[in-house]
C-alpha positions in Angstrom: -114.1 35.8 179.9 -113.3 33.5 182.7 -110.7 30.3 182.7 -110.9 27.7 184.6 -107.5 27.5 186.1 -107.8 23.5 186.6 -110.7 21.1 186.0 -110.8 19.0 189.3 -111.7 15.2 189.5 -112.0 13.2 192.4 -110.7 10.1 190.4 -108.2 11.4 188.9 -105.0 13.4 189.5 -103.9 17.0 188.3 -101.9 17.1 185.9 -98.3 19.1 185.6 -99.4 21.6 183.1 -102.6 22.7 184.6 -100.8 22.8 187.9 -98.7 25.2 187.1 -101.2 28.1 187.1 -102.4 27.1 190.9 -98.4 27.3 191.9 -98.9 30.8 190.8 -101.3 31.8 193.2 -100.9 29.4 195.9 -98.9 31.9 197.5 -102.1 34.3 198.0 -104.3 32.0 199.4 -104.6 31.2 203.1 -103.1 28.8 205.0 -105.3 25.7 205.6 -105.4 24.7 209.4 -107.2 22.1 211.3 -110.0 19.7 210.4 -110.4 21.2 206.5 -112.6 19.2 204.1 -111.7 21.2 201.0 -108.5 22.0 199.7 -107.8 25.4 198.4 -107.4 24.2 194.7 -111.2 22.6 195.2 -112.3 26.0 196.4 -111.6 28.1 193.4 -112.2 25.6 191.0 -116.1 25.7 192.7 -116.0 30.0 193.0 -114.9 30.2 188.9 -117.3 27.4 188.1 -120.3 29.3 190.0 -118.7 32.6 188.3 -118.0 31.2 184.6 -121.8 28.8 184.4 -124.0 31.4 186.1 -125.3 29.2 188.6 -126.4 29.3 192.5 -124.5 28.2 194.8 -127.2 25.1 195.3 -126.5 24.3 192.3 -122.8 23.7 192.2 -122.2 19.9 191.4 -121.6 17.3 193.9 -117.9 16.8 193.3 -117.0 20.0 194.6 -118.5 19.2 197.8 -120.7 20.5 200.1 -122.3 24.0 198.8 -122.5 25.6 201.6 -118.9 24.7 203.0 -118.0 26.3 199.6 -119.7 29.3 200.1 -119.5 30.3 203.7 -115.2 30.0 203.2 -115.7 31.8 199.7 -117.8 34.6 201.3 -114.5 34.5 204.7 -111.8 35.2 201.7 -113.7 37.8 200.0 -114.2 39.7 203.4 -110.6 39.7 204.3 -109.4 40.4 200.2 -108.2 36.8 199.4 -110.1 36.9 195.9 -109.2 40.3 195.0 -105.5 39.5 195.6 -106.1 36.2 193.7 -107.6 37.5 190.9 -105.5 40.6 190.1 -102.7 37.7 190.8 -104.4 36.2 187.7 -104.6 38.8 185.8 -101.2 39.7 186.8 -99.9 36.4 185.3 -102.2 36.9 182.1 -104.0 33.6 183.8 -106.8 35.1 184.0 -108.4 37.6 181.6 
């Protein structure tokens, strides 16, 4: 079973308790440098959305973004082990199950 970590909306802002669970792995992600157009927070939500709904990457909803953006960075971190360190950090902090 997958859970979303943090619903993300443009309009609105995160709120504390849902936050807490990004703190958690923040620490695992990479460092964003230069000219980046999605936060990290965006990223995952859009890689567990894809995960948890089953659909293609073109299909992912507007308001994560571009699609492809999404998926050329998510297929960078799983290369170099970003999303296996994130997830077994989930897991880890019984986030994730």
């Amino acid at each position: 079973m997958i859970v979303r970590i943090i619903t993300y909306e443009r309009s609105t802002l995160v709120n504390d308790e849902k936050y807490i669970g990004y703190e958690r792995i923040q620490n695992c992600l990479p460092v964003q440098r230069g000219n980046v157009r999605h936060e990290n927070l965006v990223l995952l939500n859009a890689i567990l959305y894809v995960a948890e709904h089953g659909c293609k990457w073109r299909g992912l909803p507007k308001r994560f973004g571009n699609w492809h953006s999404i998926y050329v960075r998510m297929n960078r971190w799983a290369k170099k082990g970003v999303l296996d360190q994130v997830f077994a950090k989930l897991q880890q902090e019984q986030i994730l199950r």
